[in-house]
C-alpha positions, 0 to 999 in steps of 0.5 A: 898495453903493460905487461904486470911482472909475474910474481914468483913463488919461493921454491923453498916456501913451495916445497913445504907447502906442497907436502903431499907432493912428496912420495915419502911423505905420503907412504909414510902418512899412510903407515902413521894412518893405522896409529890414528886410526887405532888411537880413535877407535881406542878413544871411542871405546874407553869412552863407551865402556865408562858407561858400563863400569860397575860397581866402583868406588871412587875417593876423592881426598879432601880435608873432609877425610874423603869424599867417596862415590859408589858407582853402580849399575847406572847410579852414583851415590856420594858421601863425606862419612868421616865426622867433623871432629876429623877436620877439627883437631886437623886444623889445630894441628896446622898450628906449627905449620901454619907459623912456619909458613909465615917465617920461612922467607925469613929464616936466614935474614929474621932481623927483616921485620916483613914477617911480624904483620903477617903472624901477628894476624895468624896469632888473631886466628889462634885467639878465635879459634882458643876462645871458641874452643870450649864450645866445640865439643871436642872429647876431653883429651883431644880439647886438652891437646888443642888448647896446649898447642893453640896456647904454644903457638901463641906464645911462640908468637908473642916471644918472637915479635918481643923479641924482634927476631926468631930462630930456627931453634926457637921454632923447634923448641915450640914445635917439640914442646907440642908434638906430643898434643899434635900426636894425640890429635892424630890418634882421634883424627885416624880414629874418625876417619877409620869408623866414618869410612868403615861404617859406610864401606860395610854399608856398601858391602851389604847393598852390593852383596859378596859377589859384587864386592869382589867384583867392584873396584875403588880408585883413590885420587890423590896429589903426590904429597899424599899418593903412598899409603894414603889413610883411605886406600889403607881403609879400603884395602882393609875392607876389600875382597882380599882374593881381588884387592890387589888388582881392584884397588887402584891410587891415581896421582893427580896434579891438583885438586882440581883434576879431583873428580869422578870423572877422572877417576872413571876415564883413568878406570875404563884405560886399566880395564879395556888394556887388561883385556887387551894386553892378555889377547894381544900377549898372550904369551908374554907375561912381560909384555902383557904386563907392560901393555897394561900399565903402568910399566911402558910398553917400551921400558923391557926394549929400552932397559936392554938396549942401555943395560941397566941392572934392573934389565940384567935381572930380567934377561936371567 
């Protein structure tokens, strides 16, 4: 009877798979054990405690001006308070931009004809939106200074495919001759937005009562275009408890507006609540580390600034 060949085994293959057999391997599992352990439990907690935020706030910027949801004692109410003029004198405004956009491939090689098509049909767009315009409604300045920028725009377009070729100063001098209609559109936008979002924040106010309101926090959702003083979270400051502002009221950056959810907003809150907590119990007698256990400084950012000896480091060891 033939003997089949045995088949080996590659010792080096062998040893990877076998990684258990290895003593280092396993006392350092078992150290690695109490992270795992510590970030499972941590994840339970965030997810129990999301449950039990309450009253809270949460904005979600849009170009409605802010959609915002009162969480509170297991209930959500969400409102778009800011009114319509808001988006648009907002959307006549994007005029200049909206022209940019369109040439900006183009602006060291205007001569390559691929931009005309292109804003000859934004300059449609601007026809619909000049024709319609009367019948908007808008306040009498604020349809003046739509009507001037639509009207510039169009022109701007017309003489650039006329004359087959635009500048960058061309585009300036557009842009210049309109900005002071784009500014008055700015100054009835905010004025929209700031009566839209104080009449429901007052509203809100009134419903929680002055021991909630201080109690309660607000978190703005916003990209990073917009994440500095953004025009909601300077309302809500404004309206805020002033003795708890400072710490309730809390801007997230997001990545897109598809992360722009209340869901997001709560999961990010129930983090900064449960490490405030943690951060005071587990130093209690280092404000520095305290502070960095509960964001959004790292924990490790004191260690690592000393050990590289950056200024801002130096400043923190006088």
């Amino acid at each position: 009877m033939e003997t089949k060949p045995k088949i080996s085994i590659d010792s080096h293959d062998l040893d990877m798979v076998a990684f258990n057999s290895n003593q280092k391997t396993r006392a350092r599992n078992a150290v690695l054990g109490v992270d795992a352990a510590m970030q499972e439990n941590y994840s339970a907690l965030k997810s129990e405690l999301i449950g039990h935020l309450s009253p809270v706030i949460v904005v979600q910027n849009d170009g409605q001006g802010g959609t915002f949801t009162l969480v509170y004692q297991g209930t959500q109410e969400t409102v778009q308070p800011v009114p319509q003029l808001f988006q648009l004198v907002k959307s006549v405004s994007h005029t200049p931009l909206g022209i940019y956009v369109i040439i900006a491939p183009y602006l060291k090689q205007p001569h390559i004809k691929d931009w005309v098509k292109p804003l000859e049909k934004f300059k449609e767009t601007l026809q619909e939106a000049q024709k319609n315009l009367p019948d908007a409604q808008l306040p009498q300045l604020a349809l003046a200074s739509c009507t001037k920028v639509l009207d510039g725009g169009i022109q701007f377009i017309n003489d650039s495919v006329k004359a087959d070729s635009f500048s960058i100063e061309s585009f300036q001098t557009f842009t210049a001759s309109v900005q002071g209609d784009i500014q008055t559109n700015m100054s009835y936008a905010a004025k929209a937005q700031v009566d839209g979002v104080e009449g429901l924040l007052e509203r809100w106010r009134k419903k929680l009562g002055s021991e909630q309101w201080k109690k309660t926090y607000a978190i703005v959702l916003a990209i990073w275009t917009t994440e500095n003083l953004n025009q909601n979270w300077l309302i809500l400051r404004h309206m805020m408890d002033p003795k708890t502002v400072d710490a309730h009221l809390i801007t997230i950056g997001i990545a897109s507006f598809s992360e722009n959810t209340v869901a997001v907003a709560l999961d990010n809150l129930a983090r900064i609540v449960q490490d405030n907590v943690a951060a005071a119990m587990v130093f209690p007698k280092d404000s520095v580390l305290a502070d960095s256990l509960k964001g959004p400084q790292d924990l490790l950012s004191t260690a690592i600034e000393k050990i590289i000896g950056c200024p801002h480091a130096a400043k923190m060891l006088k």
